[in-house]
N, C-alpha and C positions, 0 to 999 in steps of 0.2 A: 648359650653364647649366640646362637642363631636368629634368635629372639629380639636381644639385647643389640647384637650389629644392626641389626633390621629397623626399631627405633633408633639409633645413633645415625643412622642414614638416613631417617625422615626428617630427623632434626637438623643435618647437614646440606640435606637437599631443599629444604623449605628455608631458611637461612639464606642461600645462595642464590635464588628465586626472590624472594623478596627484598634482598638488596639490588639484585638485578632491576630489577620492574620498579623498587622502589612504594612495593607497596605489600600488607603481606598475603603470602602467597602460603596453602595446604598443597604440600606436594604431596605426591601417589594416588594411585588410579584404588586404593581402598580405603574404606571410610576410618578407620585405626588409626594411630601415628606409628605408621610400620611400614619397612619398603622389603618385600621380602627378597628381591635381588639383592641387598647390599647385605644382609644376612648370609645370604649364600657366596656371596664375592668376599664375608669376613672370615667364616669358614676358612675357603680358599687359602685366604692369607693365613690364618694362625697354620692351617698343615704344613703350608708352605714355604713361610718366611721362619718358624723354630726349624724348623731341618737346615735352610741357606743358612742362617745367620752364626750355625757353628761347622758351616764344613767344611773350611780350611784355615790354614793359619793367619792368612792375609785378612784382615779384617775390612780392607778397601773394597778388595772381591766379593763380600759377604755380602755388602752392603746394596754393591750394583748388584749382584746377584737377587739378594732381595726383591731390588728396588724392579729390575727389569722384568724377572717372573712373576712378582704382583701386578704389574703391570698388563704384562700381557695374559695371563687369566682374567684379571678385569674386564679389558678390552673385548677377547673372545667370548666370554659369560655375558655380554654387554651386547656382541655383534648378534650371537644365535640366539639366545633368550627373546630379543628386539625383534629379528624376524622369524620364531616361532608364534610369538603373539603378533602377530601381525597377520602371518597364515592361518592364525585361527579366530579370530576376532575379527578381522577386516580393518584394520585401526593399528593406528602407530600410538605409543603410548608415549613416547617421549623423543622429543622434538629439539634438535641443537641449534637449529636457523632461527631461533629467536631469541639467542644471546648474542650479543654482539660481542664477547671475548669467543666467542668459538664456531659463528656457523664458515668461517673463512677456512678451518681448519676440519671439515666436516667428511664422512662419505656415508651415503643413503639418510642422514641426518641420524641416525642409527648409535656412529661413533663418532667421536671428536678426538683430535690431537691433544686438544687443550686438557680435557675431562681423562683420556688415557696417560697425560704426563700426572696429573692430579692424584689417580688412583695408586701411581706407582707410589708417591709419597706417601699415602694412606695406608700402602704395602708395609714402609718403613717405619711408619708412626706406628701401626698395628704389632709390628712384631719386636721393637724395641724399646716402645712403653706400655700399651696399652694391655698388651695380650699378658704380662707379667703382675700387673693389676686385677685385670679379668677374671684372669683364670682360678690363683687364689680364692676371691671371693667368690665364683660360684663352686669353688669345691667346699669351702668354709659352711654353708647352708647348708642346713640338717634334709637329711634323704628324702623324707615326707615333705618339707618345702619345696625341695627342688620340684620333685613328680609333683606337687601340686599345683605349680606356678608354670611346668610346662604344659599341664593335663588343660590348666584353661587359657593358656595362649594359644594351644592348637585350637581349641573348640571357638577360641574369639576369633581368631586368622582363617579357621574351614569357615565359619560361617559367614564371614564376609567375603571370603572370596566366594563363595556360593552365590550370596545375594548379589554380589556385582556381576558376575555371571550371569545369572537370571534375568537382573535391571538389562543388562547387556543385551542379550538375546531377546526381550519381551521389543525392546528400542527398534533392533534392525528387522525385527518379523514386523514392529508399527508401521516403520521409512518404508520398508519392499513392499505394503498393500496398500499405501496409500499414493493418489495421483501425484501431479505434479500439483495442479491448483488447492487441492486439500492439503498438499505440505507447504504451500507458498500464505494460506490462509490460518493454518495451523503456529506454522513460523511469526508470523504478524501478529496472533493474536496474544501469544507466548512475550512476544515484546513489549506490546503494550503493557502486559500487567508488570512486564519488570522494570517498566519505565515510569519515573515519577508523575506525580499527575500536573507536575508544572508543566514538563513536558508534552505530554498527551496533551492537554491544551495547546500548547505551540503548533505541535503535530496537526494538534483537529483544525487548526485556523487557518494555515500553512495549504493545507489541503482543501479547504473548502473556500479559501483564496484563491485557489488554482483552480477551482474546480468552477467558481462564480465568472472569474476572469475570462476562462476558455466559452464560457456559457456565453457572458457577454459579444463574445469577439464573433462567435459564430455566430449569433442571431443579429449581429449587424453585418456580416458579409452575405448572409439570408436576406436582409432587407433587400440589400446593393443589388445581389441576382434576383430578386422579385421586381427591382424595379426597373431594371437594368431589359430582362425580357417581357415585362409589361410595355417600355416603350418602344422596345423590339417589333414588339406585335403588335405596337399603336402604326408603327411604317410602313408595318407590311400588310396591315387593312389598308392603307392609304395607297398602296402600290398597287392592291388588288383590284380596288375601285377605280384607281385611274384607267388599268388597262381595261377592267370592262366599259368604261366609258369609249376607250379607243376602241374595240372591238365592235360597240353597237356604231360607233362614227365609219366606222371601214363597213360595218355589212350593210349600214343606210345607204354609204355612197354607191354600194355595188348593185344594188336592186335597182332594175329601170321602170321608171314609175310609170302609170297611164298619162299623163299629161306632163309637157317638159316646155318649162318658160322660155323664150328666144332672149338675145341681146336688149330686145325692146322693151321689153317686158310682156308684149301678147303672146297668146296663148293658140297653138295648132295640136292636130292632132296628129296621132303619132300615126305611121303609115304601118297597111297592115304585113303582113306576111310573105301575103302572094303579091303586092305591088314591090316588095321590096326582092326579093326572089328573080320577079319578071326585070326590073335592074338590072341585077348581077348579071343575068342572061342576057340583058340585051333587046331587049322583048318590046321596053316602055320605049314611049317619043324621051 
């Protein structure tokens, strides 16, 4: 029966995902068509809704009774299961913020309001039609079937949960040694192959559009400052030669020559030292 809930629940949850998304969707985190939570949440329900459903006379009672304790094993089976694989794996395995009938009604995305009113019914389906069905027919099957059909549902169920295990752990020892830039190149390159090669073409051309464009644009703002500081430095040789012109004009003027032209244009000579000294003193007529 464990078995048997647990594909009934990949069938129900894949169903519910794929009309959601509208497209179809393999629910559960193992490669099987088996969810071993709703296995264990149908369990749940057959111990628990044959005991509610005759213990008292009110038949209304029996019902909520049912409906409410399936409900909240569900929910609980649902809330610790959720964050024991989470503390052990690093990873959420199921995620309510991306139905739009339920992330409004959510906590930790873990549980949903919607999805724990859901399971209550599945409490009351399970234990007023289904489990009276059930149960007959796996007690009907000869004793060698049954052990033979549990012997290799276990062996199919350990072995992939082993392998997803391993795929699992081999994954996060990858992600924890690898850089940031070998995961960022790793990632892109992972894309590429799962993207059509129409695409990849669009991509390649998109890109090296962008990459030609940028080329272009900087090696004409490269021109602009080459010529921009080429005529920069055409002013300021022009600046530099003027002032040495001014500079040899200022040190000409200031050197007193040997011979210095009068008004007239003749030429005297220049008086020497000691005549000009004897002057200042007072000396000369």
């Amino acid at each position: 029966m464990f078995y048997l809930f647990s594909a009934m629940g990949w069938v129900i949850e894949s169903v519910i995902e794929s009309v959601c998304h509208q497209r179809p969707i393999n629910r559960g985190s193992l490669w099987g068509p088996y969810i071993p939570i709703y296995g264990m949440g149908g369990v749940l329900f057959a111990l628990s809704g044959n005991a509610l459903k005759h213990s008292s006379e009110n038949v209304y009672l029996n019902v909520f009774l049912v409906f409410f304790v399936g409900l909240s094993l569900a929910t609980l089976l649902e809330y610790w299961g959720g964050s024991a694989l989470e503390r052990i794996f690093k990873k959420q395995f199921w995620d309510y913020s991306t139905l739009k009938l339920t992330y409004k009604f959510t906590y930790k995305n873990r549980i949903s309001l919607v999805s724990s009113l859901f399971f209550g019914v599945l409490a009351l389906f399970q234990a007023y039609i289904l489990f009276d069905r059930v149960y007959p027919f796996t007690t009907s099957l000869n004793f060698y079937v049954l052990i033979t059909i549990n012997i290799v549902m276990t062996l199919c169920m350990g072995i992939d949960i082993i392998v997803q295990v391993r795929r699992f752990e081999h994954i996060q020892e990858f992600l924890e040694k690898l850089s940031y830039e070998q995961l960022r190149e790793t990632l892109f390159q992972n894309m590429l192959r799962m993207a059509r090669a129409s695409q990849i073409r669009e991509f390649r051309n998109a890109v090296f559009k962008n990459i030609s464009e940028n080329i272009s644009e900087n090696i004409g703002k490269v021109k602009t400052n080459v010529k921009t500081n080429v005529e920069n430095i055409g002013e300021n040789i022009g600046k530099v030669k003027s002032n040495v012109e001014n500079i040899g004009e200022n040190i000409k003027s200031k050197i007193r020559p040997g011979k210095t032209a009068d008004d007239s244009g003749g030429e005297f000579d220049s008086e020497t030292d000691a005549e000009i000294n004897a002057e200042i003193n007072g000396e000369s007529d």
